[in-house]
N, C-alpha and C positions, 0 to 999 in steps of 0.2 A: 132280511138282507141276504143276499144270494151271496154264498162263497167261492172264492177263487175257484179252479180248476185246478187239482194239483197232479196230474198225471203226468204234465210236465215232467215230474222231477224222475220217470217212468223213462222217459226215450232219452237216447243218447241225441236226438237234435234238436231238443229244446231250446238251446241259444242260436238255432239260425233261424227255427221257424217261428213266422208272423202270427201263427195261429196259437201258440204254447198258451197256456192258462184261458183257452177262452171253451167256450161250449162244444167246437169242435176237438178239442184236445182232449180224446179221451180211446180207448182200448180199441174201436171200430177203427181207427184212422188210418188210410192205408199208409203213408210214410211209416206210423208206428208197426206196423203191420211186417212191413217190408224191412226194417232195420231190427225189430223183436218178433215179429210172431206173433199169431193171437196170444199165447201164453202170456209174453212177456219175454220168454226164456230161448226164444228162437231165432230165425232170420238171420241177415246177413250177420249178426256179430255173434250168433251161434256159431253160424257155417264156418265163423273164422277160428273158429274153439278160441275162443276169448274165456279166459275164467271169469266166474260170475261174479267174482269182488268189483273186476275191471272193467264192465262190460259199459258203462255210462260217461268213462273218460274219455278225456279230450287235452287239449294242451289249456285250457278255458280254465277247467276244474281238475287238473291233475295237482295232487296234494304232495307233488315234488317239485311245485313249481317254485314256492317261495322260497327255498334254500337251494335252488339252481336256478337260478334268475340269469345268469350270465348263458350257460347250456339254453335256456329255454327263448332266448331272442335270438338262440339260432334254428333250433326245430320250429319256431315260426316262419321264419321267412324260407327255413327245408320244406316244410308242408304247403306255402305257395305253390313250390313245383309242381305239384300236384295236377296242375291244370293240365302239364303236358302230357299226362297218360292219354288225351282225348286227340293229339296232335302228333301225328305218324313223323314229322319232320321234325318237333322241335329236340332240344338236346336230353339225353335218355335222364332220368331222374336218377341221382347217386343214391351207394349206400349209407349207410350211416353204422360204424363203431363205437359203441355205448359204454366206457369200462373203467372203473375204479379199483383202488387198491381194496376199499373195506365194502364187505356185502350189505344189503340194506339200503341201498341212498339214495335208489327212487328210478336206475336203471330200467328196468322192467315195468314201473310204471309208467317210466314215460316213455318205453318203446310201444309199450300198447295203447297211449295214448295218444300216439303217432300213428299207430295201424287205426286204430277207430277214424283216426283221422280222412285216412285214407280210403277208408269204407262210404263215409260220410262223402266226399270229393267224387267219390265212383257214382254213388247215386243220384247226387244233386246233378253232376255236371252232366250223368245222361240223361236225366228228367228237362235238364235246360237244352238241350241239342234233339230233344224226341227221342231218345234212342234209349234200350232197354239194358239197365242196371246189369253189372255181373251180379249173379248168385253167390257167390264165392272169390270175391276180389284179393282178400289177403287169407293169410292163415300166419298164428303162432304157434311152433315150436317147443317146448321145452325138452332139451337135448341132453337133458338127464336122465330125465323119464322117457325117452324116447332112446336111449342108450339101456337103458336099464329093461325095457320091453324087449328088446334085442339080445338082449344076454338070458334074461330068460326065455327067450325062443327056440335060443340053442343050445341051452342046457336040456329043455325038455325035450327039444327035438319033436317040437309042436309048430305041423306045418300051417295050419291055422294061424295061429298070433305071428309067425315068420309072414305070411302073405298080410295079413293086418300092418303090421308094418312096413311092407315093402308098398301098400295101397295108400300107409298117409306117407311115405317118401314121395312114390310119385304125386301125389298133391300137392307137397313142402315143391316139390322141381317145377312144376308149372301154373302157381297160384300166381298172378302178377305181382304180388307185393309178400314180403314174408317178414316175420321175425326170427331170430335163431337163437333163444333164451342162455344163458349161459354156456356159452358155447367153452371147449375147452377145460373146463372145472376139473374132469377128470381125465384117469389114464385110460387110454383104450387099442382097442384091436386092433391089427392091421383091417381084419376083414368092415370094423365100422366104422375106421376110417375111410376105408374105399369108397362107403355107402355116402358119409358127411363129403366127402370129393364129388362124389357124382351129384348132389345136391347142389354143391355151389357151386361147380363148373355149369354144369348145366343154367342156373341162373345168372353166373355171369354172363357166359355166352349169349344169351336169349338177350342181356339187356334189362333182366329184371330186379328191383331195389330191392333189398335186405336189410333188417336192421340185426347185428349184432350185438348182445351185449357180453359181458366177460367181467371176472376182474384181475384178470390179465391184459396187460397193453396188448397193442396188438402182433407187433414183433417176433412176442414169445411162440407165437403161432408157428413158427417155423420149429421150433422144437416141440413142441406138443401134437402138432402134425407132423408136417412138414413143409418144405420150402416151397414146394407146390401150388400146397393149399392156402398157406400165406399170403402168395402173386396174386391166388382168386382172389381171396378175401380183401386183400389191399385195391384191386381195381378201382377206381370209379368212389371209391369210401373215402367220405369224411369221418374223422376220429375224433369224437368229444369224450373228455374227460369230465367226471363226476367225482366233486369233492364231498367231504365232511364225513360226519362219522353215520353209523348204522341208525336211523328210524325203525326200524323194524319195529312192529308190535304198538306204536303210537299213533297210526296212521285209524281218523275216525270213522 
């Protein structure tokens, strides 16, 4: 008796494609190809530096759906919008502000399960119009690590890792869709603050969504930046709050 197909459980579009579990679902295929890579470990949700815990999520199977049931009938019908990236006239797609009081609660997953989304909406919708996929539709962030490569740049005064950095800023400024991972957590410089300014002005301006998450409301932003960066950041954002207490470490 011939078994299933399980490669499926291999590509992030398994729940839309007709094809999953059958003879054509398997390492050769170009959708899998185009969204992973021959690897497995490449393509678009590479290019989005997706961590590779996250790289299969979706709002379908994101493992913070069940204890944000209330959040997540709304990042559904946010991820509708999606269609408008394809339509020069219709209304610009918001941001979204992700943030809870306790860390843990599924924030981060489900902003990358919104980017995957996103990914996902880029390809399909230019496969259905003939028109050729971005390479590089979204990118996440993490603004800790990306605070922290910064600081050590100018502590060594290694102009290397400073242009490494200032290469994925200008990416974070002009990828159509972004994440901006715990944005705020920490104290920081006037000089990277400028740099987080010119990252989201610039995307405001352009009209491009962001998802931020924090677990600071959003408000505080005028003190932890400033009042400035705040008006970016509030533009165009919808603000969901995430309850309950930390998962962390239980997630299978």
């Amino acid at each position: 008796m011939t078994q299933p197909n399980n490669h499926a459980s291999n590509c992030v579009l398994a729940g839309r494609c007709k094809l999953a579990n059958s003879d054509a679902c398997n390492r050769n295929c170009p959708a899998f190809i185009a969204m992973h890579g021959h690897s497995g470990k490449g393509g678009r949700i590479a290019n989005a530096n997706t961590p590779a815990d996250y790289r299969l999520l979706t709002l379908a199977n994101s493992p913070a759906r069940e204890g944000q049931a209330k959040v997540y009938a709304t990042l559904e019908k946010y991820v509708a919008t999606f269609e408008r990236q394809f339509d020069e006239n219709a209304p610009r797609i918001k941001s979204l502000y992700l943030w809870s009081e306790q860390p843990g609660n599924g924030k981060t997953t489900s902003a990358i399960s919104v980017m995957n989304e996103y990914i996902i909406a880029n390809y399909l919708g230019a496969l259905k119009r003939g028109r050729q996929a971005l390479q590089c539709p979204a990118y996440f962030l993490d603004t800790n690590r990306w605070q922290t490569d910064f600081n050590l740049a100018v502590m060594t005064n290694d102009e290397g890792d400073m242009e490494r950095f200032k290469q994925e800023m200008r990416k974070v400024m002009n990828v159509p869709f972004a994440v901006l991972d715990d944005i705020g957590v920490r104290d920081c410089s006037p000089k990277f603050r400028g740099y987080i300014h010119a990252v989201i002005n610039h995307r405001t301006v352009n009209g491009y969504p962001t998802i931020f998450t924090s677990n600071l409301p959003l408000e505080e932003m005028k003190t932890v930046f400033d009042h400035r960066l705040y008006d970016r950041m509030n533009d165009q954002c919808h603000i969901e709050h995430f309850s309950g207490n930390s998962h962390r470490g239980k997630r299978k």
